[in-house]
N, C-alpha and C positions, 0 to 999 in steps of 0.2 A: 293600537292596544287600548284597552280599558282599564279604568281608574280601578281604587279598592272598590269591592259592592259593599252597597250601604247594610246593614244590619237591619234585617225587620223581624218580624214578632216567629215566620215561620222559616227564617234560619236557622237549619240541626247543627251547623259544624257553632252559631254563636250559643246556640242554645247550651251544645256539649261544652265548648271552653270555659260558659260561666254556669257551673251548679248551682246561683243562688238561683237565676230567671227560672230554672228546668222544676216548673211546678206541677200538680196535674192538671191546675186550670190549663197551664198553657198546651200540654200533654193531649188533654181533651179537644183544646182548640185546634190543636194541630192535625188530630186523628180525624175532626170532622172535613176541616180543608182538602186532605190527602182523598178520604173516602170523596168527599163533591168533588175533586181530579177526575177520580176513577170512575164513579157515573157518568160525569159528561162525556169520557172518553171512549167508556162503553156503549151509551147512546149513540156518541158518532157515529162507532164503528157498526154497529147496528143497523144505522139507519143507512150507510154506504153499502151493508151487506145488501139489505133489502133491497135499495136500489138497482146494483148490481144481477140479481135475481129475478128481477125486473125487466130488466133489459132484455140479457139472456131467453128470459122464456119469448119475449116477445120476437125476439129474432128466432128465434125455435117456432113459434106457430107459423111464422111468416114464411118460412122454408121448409116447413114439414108439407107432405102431399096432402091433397087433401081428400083422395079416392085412392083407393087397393089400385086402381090400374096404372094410377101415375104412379103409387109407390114401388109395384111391381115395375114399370117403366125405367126409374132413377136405380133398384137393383141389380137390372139389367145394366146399368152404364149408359143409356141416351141420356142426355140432359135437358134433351128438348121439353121433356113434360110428356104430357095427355096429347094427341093428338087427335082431333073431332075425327066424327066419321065424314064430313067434306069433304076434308084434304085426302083422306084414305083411298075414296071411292076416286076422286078426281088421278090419283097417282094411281089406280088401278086401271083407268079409260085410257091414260097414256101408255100404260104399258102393252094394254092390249092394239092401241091404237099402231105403238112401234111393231109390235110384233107381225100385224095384218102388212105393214109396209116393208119387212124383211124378208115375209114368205111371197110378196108379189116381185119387188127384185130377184128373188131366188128363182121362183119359177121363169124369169125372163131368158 
């Protein structure tokens, strides 16, 4: 548990219980303390949004396609990406390569 809090200059409930301290200097002092609150707090959050915003986009460029064909690709559902025309050409020599070896079985 905690002691009573001590009384300082920008305590409302000591300010309210004694009407002589409740001046507008003090009124003034208080309004500027609360306002410098509220900026820093606002900066913070500010400066968390931006950073946040930050991030985000950079994990966005970093997984956005970066040609119509991978985009078209990832709409389709592969996840593979882009695939060069190498590997294309090469998966098409096998195919035909299978095909030349099913129709010589066949005719056997």
């Amino acid at each position: 548990m905690q002691g009573p809090r001590t009384k300082n200059v920008y305590d409302v409930n000591a300010l309210l219980q004694e009407p002589s301290r409740l001046n507008s200097a003090t009124v003034r002092s208080r309004e500027e303390y609360l306002r410098m609150q509220r900026d820093r707090l606002l900066a913070m959050k500010a400066s968390e949004r931006e950073k946040q915003m930050n991030e985000v986009s950079q994990r966005a460029s970093q997984e956005r396609p970066r040609t119509a064909k991978a985009a078209r690709g990832l709409m389709r559902g592969s996840r593979g990406g882009i695939e060069n025309d190498d590997v294309l050409a090469a998966r098409r020599e096998i195919v035909e390569k299978l095909k030349t070896e099913i129709e010589a079985k066949a005719n056997i």
